[in-house]
C-alpha positions as CSV (number, residue, x, y, z in Angstrom):
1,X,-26.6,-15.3,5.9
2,X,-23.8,-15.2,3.5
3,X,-23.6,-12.1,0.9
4,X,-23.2,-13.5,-2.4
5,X,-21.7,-11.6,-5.0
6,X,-22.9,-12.7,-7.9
7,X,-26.2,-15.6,-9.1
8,X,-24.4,-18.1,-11.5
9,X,-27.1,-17.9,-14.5
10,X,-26.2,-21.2,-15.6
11,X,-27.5,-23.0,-12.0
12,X,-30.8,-24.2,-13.3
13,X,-29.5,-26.2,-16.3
14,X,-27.0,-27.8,-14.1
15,X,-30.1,-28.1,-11.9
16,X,-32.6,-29.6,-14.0
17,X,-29.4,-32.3,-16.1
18,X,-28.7,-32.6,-12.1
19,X,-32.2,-33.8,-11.1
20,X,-33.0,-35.6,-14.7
21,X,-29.6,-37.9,-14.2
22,X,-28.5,-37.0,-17.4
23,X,-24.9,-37.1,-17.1
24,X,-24.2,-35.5,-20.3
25,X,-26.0,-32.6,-19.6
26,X,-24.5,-31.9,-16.3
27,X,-20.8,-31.3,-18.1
28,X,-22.6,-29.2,-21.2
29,X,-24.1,-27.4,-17.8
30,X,-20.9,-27.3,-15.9
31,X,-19.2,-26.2,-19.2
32,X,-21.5,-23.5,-19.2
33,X,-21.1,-22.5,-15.4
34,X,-17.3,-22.2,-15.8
35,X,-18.0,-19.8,-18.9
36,X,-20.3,-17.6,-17.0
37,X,-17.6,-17.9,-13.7
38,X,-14.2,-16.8,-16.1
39,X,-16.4,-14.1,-18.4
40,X,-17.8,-12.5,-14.8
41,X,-14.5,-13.1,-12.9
42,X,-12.0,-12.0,-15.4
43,X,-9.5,-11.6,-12.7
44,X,-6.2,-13.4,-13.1
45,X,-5.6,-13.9,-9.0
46,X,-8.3,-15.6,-8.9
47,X,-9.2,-17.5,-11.5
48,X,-6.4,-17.8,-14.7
49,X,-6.9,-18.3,-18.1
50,X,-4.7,-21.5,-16.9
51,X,-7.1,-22.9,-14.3
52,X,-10.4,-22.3,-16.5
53,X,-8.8,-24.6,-19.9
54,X,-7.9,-26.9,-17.1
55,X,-11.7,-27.3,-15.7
56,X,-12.6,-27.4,-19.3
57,X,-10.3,-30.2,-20.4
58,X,-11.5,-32.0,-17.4
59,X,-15.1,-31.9,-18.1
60,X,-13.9,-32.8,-21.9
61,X,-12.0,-35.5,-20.7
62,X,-15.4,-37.1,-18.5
63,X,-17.4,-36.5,-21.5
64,X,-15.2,-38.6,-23.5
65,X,-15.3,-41.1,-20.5
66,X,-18.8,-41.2,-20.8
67,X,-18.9,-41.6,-24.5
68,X,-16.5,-44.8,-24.4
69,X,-15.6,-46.0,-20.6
70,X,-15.8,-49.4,-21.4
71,X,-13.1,-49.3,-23.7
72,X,-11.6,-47.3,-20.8
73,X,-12.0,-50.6,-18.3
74,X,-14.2,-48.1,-16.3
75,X,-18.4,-48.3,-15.6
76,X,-20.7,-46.2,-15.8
77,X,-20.6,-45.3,-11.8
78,X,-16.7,-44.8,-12.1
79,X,-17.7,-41.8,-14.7
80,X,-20.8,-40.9,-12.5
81,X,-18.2,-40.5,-9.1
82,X,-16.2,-38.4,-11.7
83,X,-19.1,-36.0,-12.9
84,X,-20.2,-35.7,-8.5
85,X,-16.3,-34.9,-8.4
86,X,-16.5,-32.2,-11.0
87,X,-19.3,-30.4,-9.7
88,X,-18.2,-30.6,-5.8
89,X,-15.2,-28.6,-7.3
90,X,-17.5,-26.0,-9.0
91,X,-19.6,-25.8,-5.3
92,X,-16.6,-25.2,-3.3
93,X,-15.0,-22.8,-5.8
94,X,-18.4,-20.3,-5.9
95,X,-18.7,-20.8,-2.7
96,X,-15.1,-19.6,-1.8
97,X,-16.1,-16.7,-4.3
98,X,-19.5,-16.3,-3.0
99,X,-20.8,-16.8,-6.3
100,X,-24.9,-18.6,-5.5
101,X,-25.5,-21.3,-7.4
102,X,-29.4,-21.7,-6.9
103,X,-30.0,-25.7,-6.1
């Protein structure tokens, strides 16, 4: 059994948007995870100030997929795949830094 360092408090709002299929809510959700993640880690090595605008400008940039992907020439599922992409990144990042995320 893995020892996890720390419970990601944000896990069951990126649970319940998760479960609802409310894309929208699973970026605010994931916005809020990577929050919680930078304010606990604080640690330069291994996780910059650099890499957390990044993850934020991603999930900004999907949102505003979201909001207009047709004008994009993308669907819906295109944006969807891109959302699954986003959280599989947040999975194998806590789970690198045995951070739980309770799903």
């Amino acid at each position: 059994m893995a020892n996890w360092r720390y419970t990601l408090k944000a896990s069951s709002a990126l649970r319940d948007a998760i479960n609802k299929e409310d894309p929208e809510a699973v970026l605010n959700a994931l916005e809020r995870a990577w929050i919680e993640i930078y304010n606990y880690i604080s640690n330069e090595d291994i996780y910059s100030n650099t890499e957390f605008n990044d993850d934020l400008a991603d999930i900004d940039n999907e949102r505003d997929n979201l909001y207009y992907y047709e004008d994009y020439d993308m669907t819906l599922n295109d944006v969807i795949d891109n959302i699954d992409y986003l959280c599989n990144e947040l999975y194998d990042f806590c789970d690198a830094e045995r951070i739980w995320i309770e799903i």
